[in-house]
FIKOL-440806 format. One record per atom (N, C-alpha, C, O): residue in three letters; y, x, z. Coordinates in steps of 0.05 Angstrom, whole numbers, padded with zeros to 5 digits, always signed. Example, Ala and Ser with C-alpha at 12.3 -4.5 7.8 and 13.67 -1.06 7.14 Angstrom:
# FIKOL-440806
Ala-00114+00264+00156 Ala-00090+00246+00156 Ala-00066+00264+00156 Ala-00066+00285+00169 Ser-00045+00257+00142 Ser-00021+00273+00143 Ser+00001+00258+00157 Ser+00023+00268+00161 
This chain:
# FIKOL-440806
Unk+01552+01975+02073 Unk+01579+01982+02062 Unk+01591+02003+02080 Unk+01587+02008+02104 Unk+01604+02012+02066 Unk+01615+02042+02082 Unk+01640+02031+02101 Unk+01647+02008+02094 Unk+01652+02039+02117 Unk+01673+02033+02145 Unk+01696+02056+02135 Unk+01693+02081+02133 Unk+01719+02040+02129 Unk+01741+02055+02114 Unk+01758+02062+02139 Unk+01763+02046+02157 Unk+01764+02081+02139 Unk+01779+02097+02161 Unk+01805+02084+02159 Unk+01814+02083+02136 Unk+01823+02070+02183 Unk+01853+02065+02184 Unk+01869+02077+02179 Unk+01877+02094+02196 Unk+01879+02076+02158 Unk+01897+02096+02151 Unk+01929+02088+02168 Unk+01937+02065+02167 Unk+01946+02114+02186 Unk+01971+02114+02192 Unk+01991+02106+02175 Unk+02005+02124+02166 Unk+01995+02089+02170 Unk+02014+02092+02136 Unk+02041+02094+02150 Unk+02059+02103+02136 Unk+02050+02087+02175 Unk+02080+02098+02176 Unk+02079+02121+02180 Unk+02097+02133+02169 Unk+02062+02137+02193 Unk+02064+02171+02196 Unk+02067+02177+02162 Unk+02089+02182+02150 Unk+02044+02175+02150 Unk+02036+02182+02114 Unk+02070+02177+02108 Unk+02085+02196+02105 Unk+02079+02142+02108 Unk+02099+02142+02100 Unk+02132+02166+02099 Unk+02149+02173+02082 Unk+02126+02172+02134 Unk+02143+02192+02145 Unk+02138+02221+02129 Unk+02158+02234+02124 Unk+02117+02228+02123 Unk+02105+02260+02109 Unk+02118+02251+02082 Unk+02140+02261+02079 Unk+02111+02235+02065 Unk+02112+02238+02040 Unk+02147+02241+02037 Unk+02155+02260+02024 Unk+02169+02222+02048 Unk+02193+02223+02054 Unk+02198+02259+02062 Unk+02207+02274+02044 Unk+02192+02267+02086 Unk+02191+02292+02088 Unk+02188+02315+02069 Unk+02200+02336+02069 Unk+02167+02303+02050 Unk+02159+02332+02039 Unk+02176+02322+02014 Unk+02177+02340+01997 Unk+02183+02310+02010 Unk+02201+02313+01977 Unk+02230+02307+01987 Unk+02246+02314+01969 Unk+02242+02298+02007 Unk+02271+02298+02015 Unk+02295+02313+02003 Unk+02318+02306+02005 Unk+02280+02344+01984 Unk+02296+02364+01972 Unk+02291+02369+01954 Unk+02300+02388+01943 Unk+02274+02353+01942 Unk+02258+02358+01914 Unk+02274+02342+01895 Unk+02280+02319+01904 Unk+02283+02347+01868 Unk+02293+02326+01848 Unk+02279+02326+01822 Unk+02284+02312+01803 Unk+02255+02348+01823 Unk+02235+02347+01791 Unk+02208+02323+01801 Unk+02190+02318+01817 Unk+02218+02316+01783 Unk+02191+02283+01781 Unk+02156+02299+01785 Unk+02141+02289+01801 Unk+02149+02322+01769 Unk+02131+02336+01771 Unk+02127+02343+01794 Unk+02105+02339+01803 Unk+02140+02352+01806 Unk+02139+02371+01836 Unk+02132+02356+01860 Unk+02115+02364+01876 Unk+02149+02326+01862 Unk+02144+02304+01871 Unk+02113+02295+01872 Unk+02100+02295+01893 Unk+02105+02287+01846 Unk+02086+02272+01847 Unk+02059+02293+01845 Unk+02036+02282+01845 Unk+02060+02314+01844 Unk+02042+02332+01845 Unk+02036+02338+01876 Unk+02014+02340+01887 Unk+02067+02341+01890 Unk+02058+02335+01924 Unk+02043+02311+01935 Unk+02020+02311+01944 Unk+02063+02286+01931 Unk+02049+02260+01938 Unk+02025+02256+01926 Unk+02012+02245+01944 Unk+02009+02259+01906 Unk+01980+02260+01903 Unk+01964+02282+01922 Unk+01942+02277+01932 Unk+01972+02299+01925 Unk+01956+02318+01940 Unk+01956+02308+01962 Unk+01933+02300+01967 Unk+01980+02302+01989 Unk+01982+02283+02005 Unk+01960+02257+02012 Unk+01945+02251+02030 Unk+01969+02245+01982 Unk+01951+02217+01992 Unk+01923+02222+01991 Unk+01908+02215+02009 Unk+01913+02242+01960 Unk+01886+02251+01973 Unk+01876+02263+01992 Unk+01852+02261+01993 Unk+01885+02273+02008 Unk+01880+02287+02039 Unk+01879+02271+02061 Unk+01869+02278+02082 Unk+01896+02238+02056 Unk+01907+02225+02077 Unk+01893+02205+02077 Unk+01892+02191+02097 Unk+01878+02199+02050 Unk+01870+02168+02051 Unk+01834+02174+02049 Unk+01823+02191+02036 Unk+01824+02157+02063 Unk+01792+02157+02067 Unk+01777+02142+02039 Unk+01786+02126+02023 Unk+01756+02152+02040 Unk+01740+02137+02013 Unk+01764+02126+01990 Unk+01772+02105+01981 Unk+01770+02154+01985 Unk+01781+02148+01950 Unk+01771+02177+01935 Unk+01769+02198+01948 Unk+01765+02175+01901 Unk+01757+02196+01898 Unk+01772+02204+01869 Unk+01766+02221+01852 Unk+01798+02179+01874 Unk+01821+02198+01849 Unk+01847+02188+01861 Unk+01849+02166+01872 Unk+01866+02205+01860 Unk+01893+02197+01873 Unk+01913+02213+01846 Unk+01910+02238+01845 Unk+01929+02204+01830 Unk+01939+02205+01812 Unk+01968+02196+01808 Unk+01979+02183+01826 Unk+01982+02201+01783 Unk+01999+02186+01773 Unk+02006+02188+01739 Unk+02014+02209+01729 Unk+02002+02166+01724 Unk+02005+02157+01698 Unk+02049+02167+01698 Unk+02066+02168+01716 Unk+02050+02172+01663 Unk+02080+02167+01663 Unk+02080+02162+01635 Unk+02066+02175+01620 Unk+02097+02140+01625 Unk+02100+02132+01598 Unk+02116+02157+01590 Unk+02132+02170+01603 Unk+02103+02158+01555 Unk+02111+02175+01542 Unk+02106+02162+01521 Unk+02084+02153+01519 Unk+02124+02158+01501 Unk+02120+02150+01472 Unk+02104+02122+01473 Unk+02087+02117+01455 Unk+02109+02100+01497 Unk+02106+02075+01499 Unk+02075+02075+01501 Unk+02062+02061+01486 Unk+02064+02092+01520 Unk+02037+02096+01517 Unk+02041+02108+01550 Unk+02062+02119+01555 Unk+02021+02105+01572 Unk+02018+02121+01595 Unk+02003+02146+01592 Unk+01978+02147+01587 Unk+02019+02171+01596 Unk+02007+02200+01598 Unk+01989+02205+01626 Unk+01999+02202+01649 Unk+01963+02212+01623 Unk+01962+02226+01654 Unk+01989+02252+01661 Unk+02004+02265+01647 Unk+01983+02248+01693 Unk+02005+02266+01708 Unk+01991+02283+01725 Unk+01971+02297+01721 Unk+02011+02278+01749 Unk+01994+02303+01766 Unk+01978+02294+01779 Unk+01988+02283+01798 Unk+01953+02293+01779 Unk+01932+02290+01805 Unk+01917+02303+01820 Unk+01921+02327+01824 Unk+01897+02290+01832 Unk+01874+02303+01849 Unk+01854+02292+01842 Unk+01857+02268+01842 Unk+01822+02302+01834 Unk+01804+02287+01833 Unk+01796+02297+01810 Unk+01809+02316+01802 Unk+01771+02287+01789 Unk+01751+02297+01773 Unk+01772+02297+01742 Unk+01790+02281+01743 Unk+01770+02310+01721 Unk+01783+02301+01692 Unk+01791+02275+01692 Unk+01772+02260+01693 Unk+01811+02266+01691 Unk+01817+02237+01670 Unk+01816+02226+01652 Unk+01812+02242+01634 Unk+01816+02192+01639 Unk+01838+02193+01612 Unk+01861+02206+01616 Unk+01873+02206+01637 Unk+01870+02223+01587 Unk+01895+02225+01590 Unk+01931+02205+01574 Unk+01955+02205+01576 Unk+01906+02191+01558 Unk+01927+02170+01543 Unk+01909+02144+01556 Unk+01886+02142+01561 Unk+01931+02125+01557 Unk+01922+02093+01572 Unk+01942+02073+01551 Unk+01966+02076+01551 Unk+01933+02060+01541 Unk+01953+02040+01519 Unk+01960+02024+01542 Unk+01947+02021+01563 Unk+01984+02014+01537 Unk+02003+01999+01553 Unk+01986+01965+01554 Unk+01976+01956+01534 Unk+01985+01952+01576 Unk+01966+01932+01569 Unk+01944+01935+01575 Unk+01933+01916+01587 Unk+01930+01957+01571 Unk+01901+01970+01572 Unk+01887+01975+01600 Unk+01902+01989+01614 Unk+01867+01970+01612 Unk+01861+01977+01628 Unk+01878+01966+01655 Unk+01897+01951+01653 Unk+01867+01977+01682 Unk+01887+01970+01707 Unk+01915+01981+01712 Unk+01933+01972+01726 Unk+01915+02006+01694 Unk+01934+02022+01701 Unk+01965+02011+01673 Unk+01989+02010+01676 Unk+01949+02005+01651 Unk+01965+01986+01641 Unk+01973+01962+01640 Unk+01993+01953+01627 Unk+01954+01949+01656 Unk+01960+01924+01657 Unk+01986+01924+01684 Unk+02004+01907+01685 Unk+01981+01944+01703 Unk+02003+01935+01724 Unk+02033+01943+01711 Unk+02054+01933+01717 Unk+02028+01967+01690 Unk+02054+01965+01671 Unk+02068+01938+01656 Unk+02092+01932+01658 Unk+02050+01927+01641 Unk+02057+01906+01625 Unk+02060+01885+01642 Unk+02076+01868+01634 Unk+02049+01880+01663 Unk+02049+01858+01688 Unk+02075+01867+01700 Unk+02094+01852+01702 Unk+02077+01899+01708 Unk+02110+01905+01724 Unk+02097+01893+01750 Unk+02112+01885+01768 Unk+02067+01892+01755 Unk+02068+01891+01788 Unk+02045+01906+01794 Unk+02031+01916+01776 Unk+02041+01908+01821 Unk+02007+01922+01844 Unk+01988+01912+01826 Unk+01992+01889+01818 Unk+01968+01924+01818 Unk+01942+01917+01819 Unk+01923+01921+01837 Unk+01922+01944+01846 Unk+01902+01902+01848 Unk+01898+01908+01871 Unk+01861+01901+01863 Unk+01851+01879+01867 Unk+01850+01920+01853 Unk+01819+01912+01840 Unk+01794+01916+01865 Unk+01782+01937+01870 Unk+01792+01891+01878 Unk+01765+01900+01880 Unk+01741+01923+01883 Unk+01734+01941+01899 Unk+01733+01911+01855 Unk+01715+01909+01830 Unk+01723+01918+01810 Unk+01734+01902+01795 Unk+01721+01950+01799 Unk+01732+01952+01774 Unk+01708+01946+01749 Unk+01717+01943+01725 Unk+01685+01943+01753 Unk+01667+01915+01738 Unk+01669+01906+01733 Unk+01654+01904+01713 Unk+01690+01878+01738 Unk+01693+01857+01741 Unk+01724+01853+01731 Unk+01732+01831+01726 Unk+01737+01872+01728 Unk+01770+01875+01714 Unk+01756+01874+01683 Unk+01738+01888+01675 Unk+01770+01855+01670 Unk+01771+01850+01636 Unk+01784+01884+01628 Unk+01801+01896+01640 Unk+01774+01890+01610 Unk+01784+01912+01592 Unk+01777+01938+01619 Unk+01796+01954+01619 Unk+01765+01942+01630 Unk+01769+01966+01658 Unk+01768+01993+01630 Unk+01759+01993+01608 Unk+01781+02012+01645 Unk+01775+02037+01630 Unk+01763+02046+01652 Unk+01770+02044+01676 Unk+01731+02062+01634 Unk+01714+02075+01657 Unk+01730+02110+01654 Unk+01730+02125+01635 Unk+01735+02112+01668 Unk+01750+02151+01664 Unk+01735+02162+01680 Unk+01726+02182+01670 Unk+01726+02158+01706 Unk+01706+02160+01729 Unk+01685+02137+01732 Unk+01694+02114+01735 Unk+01653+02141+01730 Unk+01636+02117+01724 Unk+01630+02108+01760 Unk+01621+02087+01769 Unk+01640+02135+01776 Unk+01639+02131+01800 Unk+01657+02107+01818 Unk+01651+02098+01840 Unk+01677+02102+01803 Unk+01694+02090+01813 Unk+01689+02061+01812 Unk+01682+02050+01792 Unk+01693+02050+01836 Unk+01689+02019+01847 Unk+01704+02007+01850 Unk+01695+01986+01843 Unk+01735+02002+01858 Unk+01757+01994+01862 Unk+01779+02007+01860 Unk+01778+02032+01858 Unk+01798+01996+01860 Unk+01824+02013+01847 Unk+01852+01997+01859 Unk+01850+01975+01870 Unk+01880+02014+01854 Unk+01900+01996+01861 Unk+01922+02021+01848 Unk+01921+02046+01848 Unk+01941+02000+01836 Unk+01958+02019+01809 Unk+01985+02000+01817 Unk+01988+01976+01812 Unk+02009+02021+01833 Unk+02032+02015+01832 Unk+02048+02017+01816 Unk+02050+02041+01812 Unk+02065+02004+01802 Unk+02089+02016+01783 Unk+02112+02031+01797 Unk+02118+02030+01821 Unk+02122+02043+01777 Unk+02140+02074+01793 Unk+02167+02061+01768 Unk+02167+02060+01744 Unk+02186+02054+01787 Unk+02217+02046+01775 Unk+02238+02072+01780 Unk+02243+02086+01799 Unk+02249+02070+01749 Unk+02270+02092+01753 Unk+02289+02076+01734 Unk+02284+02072+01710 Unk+02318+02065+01750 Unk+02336+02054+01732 Unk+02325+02019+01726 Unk+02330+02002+01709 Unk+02312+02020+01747 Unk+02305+01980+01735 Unk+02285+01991+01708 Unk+02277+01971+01697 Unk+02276+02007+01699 Unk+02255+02019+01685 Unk+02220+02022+01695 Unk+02213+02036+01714 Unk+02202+02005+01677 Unk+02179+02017+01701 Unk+02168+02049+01686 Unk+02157+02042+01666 Unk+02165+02078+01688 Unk+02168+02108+01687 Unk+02139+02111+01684 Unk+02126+02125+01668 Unk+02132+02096+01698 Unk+02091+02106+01707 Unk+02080+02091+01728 Unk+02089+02069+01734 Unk+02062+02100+01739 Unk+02036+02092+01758 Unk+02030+02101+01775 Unk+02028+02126+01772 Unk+02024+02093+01799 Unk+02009+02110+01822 Unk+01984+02096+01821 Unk+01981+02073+01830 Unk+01961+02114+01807 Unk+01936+02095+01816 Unk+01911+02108+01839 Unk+01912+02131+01845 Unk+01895+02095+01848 Unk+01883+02108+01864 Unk+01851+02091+01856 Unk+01847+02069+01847 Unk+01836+02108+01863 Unk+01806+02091+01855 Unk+01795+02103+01881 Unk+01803+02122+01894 Unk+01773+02085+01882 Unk+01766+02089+01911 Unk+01722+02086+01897 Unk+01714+02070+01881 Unk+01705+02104+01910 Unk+01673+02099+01907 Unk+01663+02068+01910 Unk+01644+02058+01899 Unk+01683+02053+01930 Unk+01666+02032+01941 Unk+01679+02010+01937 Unk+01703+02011+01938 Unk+01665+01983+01930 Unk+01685+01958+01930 Unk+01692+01957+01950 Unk+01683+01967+01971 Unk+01716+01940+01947 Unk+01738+01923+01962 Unk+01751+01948+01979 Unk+01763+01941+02000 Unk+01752+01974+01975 Unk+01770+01995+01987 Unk+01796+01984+02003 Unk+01798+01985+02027 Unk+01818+01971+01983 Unk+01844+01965+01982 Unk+01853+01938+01997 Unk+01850+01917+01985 Unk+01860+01938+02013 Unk+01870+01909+02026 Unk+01901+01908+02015 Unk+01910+01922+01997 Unk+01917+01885+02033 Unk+01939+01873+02026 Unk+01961+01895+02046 Unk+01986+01897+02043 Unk+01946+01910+02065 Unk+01954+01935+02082 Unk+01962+01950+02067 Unk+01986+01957+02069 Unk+01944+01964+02043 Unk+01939+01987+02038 Unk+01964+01982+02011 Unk+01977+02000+02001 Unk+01965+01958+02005 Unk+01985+01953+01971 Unk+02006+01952+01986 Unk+02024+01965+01975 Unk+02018+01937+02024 Unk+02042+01942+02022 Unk+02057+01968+02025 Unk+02081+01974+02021 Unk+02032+01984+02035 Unk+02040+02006+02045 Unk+02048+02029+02015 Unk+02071+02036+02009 Unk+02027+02035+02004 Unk+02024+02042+01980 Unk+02054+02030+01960 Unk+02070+02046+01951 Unk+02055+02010+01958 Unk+02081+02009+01953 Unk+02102+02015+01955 Unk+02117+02020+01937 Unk+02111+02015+01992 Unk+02126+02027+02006 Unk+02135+02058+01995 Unk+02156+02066+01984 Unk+02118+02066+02000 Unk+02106+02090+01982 Unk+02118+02105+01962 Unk+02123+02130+01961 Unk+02122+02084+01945 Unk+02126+02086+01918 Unk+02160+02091+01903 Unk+02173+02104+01887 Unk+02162+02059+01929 Unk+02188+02065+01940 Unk+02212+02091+01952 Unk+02235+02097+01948 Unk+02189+02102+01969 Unk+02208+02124+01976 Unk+02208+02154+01948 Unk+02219+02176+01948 Unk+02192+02142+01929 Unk+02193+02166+01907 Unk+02210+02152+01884 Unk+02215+02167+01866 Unk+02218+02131+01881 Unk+02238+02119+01861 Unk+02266+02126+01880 Unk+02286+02136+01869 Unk+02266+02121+01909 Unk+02291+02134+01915 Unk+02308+02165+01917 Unk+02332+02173+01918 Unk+02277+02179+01917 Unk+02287+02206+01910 Unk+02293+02212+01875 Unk+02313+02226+01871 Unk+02282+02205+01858 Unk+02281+02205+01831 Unk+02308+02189+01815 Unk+02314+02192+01791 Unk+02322+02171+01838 Unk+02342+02155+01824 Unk+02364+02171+01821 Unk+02384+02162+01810 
């Protein structure tokens, strides 16, 4: 099994705060913070973000190979942490009921919801080559995260 590099997440935390502090377009935002987290985080090989549109999740801005670009709400990990309204934290995307394969490379995964207004907006998902990528570190941090982009967006 591959040896996942420690990721800094209060520095990461400190950059991502930094780099959008002046920013108020949702696009601009999350087109930075994916670029960021792909650069920052070890063994992942999509760093993204979903946003409902027409009660359906749109791909957004990412980093990483083609996507889906429509995800039914419910559907898959990235819907299900919509319709759930919490972290998904997969393993094993094998082993997730309903997985959407979008990358056949991908082994594990973890899909935050993004609140605007007590609203859940979209997703931060990340897939990673190897199982068990994601610990209980990486979701609080990642959340954290997520956090500081619903406070710029509010």
């Amino acid at each position: 099994m591959s040896e996942v590099k420690e990721t800094n997440y209060n520095l990461l935390e400190k950059q991502v705060s930094s780099l959008i502090e002046d920013e108020s377009n949702l696009i601009a935002i999350l087109s930075n913070v994916s670029a960021l987290l792909n650069d920052s985080l070890d063994q992942v090989n999509w760093v993204g973000f979903y946003l409902i549109d027409n009660n359906e999740l749109i791909l957004g801005p990412f980093q990483g190979h083609p996507a889906c670009v429509h995800i039914a709400i419910g559907s898959g990990v990235c819907g299900t942490a919509v319709a759930q309204d919490e972290t998904q934290l997969v393993a094993d995307v094998h082993a997730f009921p309903g997985h959407i394969a979008c990358d056949a490379n991908s082994k594990s995964e973890i899909v935050v919801p993004i609140h605007q207004n007590e609203q859940v907006i979209g997703v931060l998902d990340i897939d990673a080559p190897i199982t068990n990528r994601f610990s209980e570190t990486d979701k609080n941090a990642l959340e954290n995260i997520v956090k500081t982009i619903e406070n710029q967006i509010a």
